[in-house]
N, C-alpha and C positions, 0 to 999 in steps of 0.2 A: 185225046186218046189215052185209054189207059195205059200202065205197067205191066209189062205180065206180073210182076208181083202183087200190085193190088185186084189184078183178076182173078189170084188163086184167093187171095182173101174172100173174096167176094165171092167165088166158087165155091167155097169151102165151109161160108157162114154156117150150117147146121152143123156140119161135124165140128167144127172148131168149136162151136156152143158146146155141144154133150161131151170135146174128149180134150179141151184144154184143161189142164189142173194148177199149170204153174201161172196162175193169170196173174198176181200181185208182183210175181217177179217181170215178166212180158210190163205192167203196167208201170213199175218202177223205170224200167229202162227206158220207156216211151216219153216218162213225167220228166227225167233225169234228163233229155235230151230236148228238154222244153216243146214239144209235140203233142202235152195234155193241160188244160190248165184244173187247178188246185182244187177247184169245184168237182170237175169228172171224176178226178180221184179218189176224191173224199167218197165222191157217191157210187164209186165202185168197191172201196174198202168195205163198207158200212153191208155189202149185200151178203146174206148168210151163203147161197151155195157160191161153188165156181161158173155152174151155166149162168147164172142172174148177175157175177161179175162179167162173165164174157159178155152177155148181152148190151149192158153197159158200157163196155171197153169197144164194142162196137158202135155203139152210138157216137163215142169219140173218134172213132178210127173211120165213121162218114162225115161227118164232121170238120176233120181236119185235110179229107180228099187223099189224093194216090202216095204225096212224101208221108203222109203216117201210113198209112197202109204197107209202104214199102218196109219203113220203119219196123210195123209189128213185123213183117215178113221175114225179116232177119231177127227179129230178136226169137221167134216162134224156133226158127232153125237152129239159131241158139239153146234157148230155154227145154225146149219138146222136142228132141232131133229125133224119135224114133215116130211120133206122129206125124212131124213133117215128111218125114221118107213115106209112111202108109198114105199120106196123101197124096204123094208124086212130088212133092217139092226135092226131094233128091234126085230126080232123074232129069229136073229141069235143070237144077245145079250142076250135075254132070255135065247135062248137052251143053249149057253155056261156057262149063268151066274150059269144055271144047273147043267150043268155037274161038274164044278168048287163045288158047293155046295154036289153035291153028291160025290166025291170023296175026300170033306173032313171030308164025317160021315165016 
């Protein structure tokens, strides 16, 4: 079963294509936490726009299954916090950060 985090991934493949920018920083973090190997990378650096790195960065991010996916997940909320929210990733942050807070009163 998935993550809900690599669901939004996965939900989100077309806009994350056309509205990621900061992809080399997201791919740095990924390579940095040994989640991409040297090959992927290379072949994401070398591509001229950002959509034809993300496409790429996505082909690692099926590849490596739900823990990179969760991965990019937070590094995206990191990196693009104001795309993550347009997508809904902040309202999920919320409800969790909730539930988390309620089940430790």
């Amino acid at each position: 079963m998935s993550s809900f985090e690599a669901q939004f991934v996965d939900r989100n493949f077309a806009a994350l294509v056309q509205k990621v920018t900061s992809v080399m920083a997201i791919a740095d973090e990924l390579k940095n936490k040994d989640m991409m190997h040297n090959e992927k990378y290379s072949e994401i650096r070398v591509e001229k726009t950002s959509q034809d790195k993300m496409r790429r960065l996505f082909e690692a991010l099926h590849a490596g299954g739900d823990a990179v996916k969760y991965a990019f997940y937070y590094a995206l909320r990191n990196h693009e916090p104001y795309l993550f929210r347009d997508l809904g990733g902040g309202e999920a942050m919320d409800y969790m950060d909730g539930n988390q807070n309620n089940q430790l009163r």
